[in-house]
NUKOLBA-523935 format. One line per field, with one value per residue: x, y, z of N, C-alpha, C in turn; residue number from 1; residue in one letter; chain. Coordinates in steps of 0.02 Angstrom, whole numbers, plus 32768, in hexadecimal, padded with zeros to 4 digits. Example, Ala and Ser with C-alpha at 12.3 -4.5 7.8 and 13.67 -1.06 7.14 Angstrom:
<sites>
n_u = 8294|8282 $
n_v = 7EE4|7F90 $
n_w = 8186|8162 $
ca_u = 8267|82AC $
ca_v = 7F1F|7FCB $
ca_w = 8186|8165 $
c_u = 8294|8285 $
c_v = 7F5B|8002 $
c_w = 8186|818A $
pos = 1|2 $
code = A|S $
unit = A|A $
</sites>
This chain:
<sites>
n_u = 802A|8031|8069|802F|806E|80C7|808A|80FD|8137|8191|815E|812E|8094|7FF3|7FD7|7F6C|7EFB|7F0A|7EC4|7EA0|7EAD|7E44|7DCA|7DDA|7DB4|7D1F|7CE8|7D04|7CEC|7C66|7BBB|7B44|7AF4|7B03|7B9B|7BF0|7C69|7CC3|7CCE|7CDC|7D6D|7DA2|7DA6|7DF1|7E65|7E7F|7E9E|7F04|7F5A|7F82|800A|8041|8088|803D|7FCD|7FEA|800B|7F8F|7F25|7F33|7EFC|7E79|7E40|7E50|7E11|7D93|7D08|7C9C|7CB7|7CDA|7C5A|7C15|7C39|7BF2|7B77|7B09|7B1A|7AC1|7AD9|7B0B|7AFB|7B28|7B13|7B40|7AD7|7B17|7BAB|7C3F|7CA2|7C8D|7C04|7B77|7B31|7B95|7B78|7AE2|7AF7|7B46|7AEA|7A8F|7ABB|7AC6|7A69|7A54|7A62|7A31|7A19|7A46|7A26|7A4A|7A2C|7A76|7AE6|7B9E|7C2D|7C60|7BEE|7BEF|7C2B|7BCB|7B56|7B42|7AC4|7A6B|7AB2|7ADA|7A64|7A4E|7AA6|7A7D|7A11|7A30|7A7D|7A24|79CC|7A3A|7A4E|7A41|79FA|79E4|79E3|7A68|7AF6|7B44|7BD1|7BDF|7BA7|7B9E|7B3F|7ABA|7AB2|7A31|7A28|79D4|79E9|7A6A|7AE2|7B2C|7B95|7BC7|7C2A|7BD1|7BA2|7C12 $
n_v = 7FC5|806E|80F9|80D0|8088|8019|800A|8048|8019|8078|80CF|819E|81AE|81EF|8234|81D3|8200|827E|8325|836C|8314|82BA|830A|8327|82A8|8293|82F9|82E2|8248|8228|8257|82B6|825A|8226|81C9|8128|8132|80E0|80BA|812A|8131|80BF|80DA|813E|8110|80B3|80FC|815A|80F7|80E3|8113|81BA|81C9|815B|8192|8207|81E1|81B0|81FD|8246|81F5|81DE|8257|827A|8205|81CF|81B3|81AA|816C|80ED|80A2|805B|7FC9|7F9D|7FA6|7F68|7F16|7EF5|7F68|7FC0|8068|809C|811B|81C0|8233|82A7|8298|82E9|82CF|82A7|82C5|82D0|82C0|8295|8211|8215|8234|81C0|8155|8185|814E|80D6|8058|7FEC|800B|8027|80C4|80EA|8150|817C|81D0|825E|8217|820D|81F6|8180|8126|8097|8074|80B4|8098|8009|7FAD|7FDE|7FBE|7F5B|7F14|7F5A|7F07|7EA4|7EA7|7EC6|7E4B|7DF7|7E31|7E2A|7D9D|7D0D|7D01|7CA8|7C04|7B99|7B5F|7AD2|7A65|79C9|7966|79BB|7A15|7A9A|7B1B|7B82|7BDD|7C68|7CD8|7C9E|7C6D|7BC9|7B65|7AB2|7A0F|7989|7911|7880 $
n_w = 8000|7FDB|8016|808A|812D|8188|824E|82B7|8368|83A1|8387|8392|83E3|840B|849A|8507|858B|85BA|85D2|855E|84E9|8517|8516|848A|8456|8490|843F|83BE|83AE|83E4|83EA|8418|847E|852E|854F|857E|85F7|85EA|8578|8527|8564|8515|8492|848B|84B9|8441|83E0|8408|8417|839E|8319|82F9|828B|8226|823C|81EE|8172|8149|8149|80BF|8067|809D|808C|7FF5|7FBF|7F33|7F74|7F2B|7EA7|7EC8|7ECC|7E7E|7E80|7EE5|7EC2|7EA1|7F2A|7FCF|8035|80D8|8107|818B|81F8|8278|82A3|82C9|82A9|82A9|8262|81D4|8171|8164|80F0|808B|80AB|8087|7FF2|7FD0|7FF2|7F94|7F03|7F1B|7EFB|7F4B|7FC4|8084|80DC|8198|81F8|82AB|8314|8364|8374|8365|82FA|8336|832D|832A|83B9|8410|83F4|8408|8409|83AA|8338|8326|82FB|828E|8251|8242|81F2|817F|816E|8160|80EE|808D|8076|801A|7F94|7F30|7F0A|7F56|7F2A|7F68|7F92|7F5E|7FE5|803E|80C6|80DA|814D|819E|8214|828A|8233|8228|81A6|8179|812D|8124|8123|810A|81A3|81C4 $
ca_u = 8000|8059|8053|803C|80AC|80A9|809A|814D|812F|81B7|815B|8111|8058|7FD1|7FCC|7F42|7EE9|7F02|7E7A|7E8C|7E94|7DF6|7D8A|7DD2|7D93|7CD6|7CD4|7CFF|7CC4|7C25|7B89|7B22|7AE5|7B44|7BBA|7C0F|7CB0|7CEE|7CCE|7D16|7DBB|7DAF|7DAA|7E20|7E9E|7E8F|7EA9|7F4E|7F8F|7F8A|803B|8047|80A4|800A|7F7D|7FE7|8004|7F3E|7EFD|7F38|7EF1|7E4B|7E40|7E52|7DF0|7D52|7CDB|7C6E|7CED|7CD4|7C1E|7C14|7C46|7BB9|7B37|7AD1|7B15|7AAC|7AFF|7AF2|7B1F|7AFD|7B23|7B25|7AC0|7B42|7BD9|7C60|7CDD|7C6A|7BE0|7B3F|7B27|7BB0|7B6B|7ABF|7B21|7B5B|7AC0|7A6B|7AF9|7AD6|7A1F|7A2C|7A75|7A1C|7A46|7A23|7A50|7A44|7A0E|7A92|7B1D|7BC2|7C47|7C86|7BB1|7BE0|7C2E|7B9D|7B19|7B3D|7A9D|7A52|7AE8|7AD1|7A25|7A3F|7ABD|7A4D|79E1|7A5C|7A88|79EF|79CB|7A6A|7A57|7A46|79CB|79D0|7A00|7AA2|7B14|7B7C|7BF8|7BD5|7BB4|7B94|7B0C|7ABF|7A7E|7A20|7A0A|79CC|7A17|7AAE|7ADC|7B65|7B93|7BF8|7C2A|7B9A|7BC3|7C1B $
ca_v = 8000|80A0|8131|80A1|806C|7FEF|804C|8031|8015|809B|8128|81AA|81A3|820A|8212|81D6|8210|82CE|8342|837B|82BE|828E|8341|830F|826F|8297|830D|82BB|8201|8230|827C|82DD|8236|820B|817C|8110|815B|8099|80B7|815D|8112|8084|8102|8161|80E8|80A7|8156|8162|80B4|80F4|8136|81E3|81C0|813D|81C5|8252|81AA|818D|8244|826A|81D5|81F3|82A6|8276|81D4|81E4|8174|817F|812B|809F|8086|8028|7F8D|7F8E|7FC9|7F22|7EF3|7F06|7F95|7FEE|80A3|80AE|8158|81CE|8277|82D6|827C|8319|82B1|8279|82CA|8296|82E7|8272|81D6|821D|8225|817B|8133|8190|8138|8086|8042|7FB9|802B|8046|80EB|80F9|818B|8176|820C|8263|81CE|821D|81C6|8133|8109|8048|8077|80EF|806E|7FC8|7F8A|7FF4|7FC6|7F0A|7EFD|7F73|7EE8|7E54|7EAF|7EB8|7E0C|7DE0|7E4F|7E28|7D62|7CE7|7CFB|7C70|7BB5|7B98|7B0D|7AAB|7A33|7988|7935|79E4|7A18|7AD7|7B1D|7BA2|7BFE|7CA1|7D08|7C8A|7C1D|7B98|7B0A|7A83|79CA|794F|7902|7841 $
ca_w = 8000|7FCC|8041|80D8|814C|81DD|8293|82E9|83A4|83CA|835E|83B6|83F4|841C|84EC|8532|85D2|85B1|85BE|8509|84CF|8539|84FD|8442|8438|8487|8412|8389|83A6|83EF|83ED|8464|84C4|855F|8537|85CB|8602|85D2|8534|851B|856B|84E5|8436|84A7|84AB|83F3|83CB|8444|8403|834D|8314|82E3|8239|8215|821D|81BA|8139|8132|8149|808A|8052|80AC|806B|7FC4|7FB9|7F32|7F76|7EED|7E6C|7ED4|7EFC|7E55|7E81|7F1A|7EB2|7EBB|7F54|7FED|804B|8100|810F|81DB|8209|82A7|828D|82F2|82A1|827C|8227|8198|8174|8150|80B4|8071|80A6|804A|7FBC|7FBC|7FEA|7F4C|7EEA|7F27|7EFA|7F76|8015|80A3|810A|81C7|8223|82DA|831C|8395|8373|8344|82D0|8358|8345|8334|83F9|8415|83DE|83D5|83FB|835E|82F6|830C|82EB|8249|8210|8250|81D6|8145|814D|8139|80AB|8074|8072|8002|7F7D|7F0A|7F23|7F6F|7F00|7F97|7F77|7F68|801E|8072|80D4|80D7|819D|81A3|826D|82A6|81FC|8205|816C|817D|810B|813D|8115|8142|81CE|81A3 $
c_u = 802C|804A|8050|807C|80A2|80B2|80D7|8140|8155|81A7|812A|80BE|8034|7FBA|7F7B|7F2A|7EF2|7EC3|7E66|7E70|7E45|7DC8|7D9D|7D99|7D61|7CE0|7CD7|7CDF|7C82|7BE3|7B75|7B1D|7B16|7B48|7BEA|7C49|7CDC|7D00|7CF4|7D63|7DCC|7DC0|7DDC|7E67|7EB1|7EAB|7F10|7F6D|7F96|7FC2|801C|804A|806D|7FD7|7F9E|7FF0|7FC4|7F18|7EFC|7F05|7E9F|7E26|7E20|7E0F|7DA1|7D34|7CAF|7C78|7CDF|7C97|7C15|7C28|7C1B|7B8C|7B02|7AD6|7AE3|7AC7|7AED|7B03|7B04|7B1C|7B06|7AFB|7AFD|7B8B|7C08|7C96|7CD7|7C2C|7BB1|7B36|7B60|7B90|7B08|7AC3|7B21|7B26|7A81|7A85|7AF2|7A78|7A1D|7A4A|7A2B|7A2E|7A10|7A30|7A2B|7A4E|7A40|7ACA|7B4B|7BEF|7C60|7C22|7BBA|7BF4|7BF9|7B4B|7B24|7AF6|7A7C|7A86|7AE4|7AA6|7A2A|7A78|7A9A|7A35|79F2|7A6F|7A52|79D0|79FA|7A6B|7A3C|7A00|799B|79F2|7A45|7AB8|7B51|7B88|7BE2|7BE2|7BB5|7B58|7AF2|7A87|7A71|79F6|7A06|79FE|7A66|7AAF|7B1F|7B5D|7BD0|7BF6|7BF2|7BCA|7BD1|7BEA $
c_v = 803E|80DF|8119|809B|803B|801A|8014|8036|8062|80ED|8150|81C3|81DE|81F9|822A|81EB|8257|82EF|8342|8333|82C8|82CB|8334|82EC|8276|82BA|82FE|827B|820E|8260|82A1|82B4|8234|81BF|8169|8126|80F5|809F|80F6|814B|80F5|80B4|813C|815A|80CA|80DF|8159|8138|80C2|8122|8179|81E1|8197|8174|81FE|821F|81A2|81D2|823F|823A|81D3|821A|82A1|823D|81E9|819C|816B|8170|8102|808D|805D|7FE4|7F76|7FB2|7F84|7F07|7F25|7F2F|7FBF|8027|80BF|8104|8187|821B|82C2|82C1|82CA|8315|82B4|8297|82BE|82B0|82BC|822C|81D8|8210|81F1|8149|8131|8167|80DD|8071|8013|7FCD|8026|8083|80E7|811F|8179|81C5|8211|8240|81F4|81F2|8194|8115|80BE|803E|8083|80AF|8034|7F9C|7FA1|7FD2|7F75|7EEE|7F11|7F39|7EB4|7E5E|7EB6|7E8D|7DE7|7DED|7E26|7DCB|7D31|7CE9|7CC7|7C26|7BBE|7B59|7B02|7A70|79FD|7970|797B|7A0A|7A68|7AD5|7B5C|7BAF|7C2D|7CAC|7CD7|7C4B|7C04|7B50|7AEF|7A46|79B9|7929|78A0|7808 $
c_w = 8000|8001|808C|8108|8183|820B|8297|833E|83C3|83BB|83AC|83B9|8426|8475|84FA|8576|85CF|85B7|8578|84EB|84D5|8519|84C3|8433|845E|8460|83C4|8369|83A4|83E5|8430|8495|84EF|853E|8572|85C4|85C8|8583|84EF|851A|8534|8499|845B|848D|8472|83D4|83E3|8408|83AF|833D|82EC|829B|820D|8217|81EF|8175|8114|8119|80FF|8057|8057|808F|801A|7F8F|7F91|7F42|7F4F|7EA5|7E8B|7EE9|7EAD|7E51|7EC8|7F07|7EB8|7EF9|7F9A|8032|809A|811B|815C|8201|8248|8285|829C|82F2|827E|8271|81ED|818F|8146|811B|808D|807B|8081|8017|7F9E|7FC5|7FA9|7F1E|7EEA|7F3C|7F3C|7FBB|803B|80CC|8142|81E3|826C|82F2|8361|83B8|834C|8312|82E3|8358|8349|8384|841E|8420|83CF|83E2|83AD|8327|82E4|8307|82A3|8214|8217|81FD|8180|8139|8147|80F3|8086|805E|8033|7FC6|7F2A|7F21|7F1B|7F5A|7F3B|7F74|7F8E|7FA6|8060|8072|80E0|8127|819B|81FA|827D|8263|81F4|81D1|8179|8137|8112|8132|814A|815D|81C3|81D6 $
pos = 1|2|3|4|5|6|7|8|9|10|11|12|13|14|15|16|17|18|19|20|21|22|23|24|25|26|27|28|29|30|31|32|33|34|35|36|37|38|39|40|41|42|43|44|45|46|47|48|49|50|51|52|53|54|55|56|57|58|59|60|61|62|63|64|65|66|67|68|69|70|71|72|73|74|75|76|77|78|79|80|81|82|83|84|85|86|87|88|89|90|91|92|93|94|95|96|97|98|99|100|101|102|103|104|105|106|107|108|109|110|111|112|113|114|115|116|117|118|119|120|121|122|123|124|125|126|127|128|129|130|131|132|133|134|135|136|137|138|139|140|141|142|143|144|145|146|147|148|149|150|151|152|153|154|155|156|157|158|159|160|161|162|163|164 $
code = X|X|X|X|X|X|X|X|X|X|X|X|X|X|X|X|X|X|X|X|X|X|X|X|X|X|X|X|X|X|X|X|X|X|X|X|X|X|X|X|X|X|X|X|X|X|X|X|X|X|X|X|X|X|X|X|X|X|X|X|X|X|X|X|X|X|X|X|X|X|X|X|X|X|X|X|X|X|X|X|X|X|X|X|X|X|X|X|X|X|X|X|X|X|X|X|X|X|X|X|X|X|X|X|X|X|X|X|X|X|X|X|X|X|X|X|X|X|X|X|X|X|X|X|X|X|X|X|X|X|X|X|X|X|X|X|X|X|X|X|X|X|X|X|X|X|X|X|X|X|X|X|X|X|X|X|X|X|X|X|X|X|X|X $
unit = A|A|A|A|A|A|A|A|A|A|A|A|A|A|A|A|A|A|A|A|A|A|A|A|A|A|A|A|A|A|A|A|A|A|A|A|A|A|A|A|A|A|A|A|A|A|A|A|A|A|A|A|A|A|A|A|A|A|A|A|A|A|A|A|A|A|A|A|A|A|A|A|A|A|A|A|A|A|A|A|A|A|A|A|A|A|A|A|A|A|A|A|A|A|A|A|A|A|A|A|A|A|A|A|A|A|A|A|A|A|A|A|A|A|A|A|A|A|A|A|A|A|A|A|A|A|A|A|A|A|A|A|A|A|A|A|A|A|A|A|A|A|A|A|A|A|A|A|A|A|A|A|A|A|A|A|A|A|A|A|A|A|A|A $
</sites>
């Protein structure tokens, strides 16, 4: 990957536990709701543990990135654009965009969920993919290999050798 690099353990890192840090990242991760201090700590510390030289590597790459050169190759597929309302990384007006762009998206905006909303919300966030892999599943006959069996449980599919 050009522009990448691996992190180096010895680079230097964004210190955690600071005021600034800790008022960054609510304001950035989150939304208006209260979110558990635990959880703050946690997108805190991912944050921290992320080399310096790795985010000014990605930033340009970020920046630049058109995402809608690439929604053509998930134009049929069944897509979920879950989004916070109060996300001011990303805003929602881009993931509009991309959901205009992609017939088989869904968009959800969670109302008051900033841009960590899969932290923010994971009960909403893992019902909206329950709800995508269901969408998303299987809609014509499934060709398994000779001598294997197909299980269908709660939204999960498995296939696996019958059993000897």
């Amino acid at each position: 990957m050009s522009g990448v690099r691996r992190a180096n353990p010895n680079d230097r890192k964004i210190r955690a536990g600071s005021g600034l840090s800790r008022a960054l990242t609510r304001r950035i991760g989150f939304g208006a709701a209260q979110v558990p201090e635990p959880v703050v700590d946690s997108l805190e510390q991912m944050v921290a543990n992320t080399p310096i030289p790795v985010v000014g590597a990605f930033l340009p790459t970020l920046l630049d990135h058109d995402r809608l050169a690439a929604v053509g190759v998930l134009s049929a597929i069944p897509t979920l654009l879950l989004v916070g309302d109060e996300d001011v990384m990303t805003p929602i007006e881009h993931s509009r965009i991309l959901a205009e762009a992609l017939p088989e998206a869904e968009l959800v905006v969670e109302k008051g969920a900033g841009h960590a909303v899969i932290l923010e919300r994971p009960d909403a966030v893992n019902a909206h993919l329950r709800d995508l892999v269901n969408r998303a599943g299987p809609r014509r006959r499934i060709c398994l290999r000779p001598g294997w069996r197909l299980s269908v449980r709660k939204a999960r599919i498995t296939a696996a050798p019958l059993p000897t």
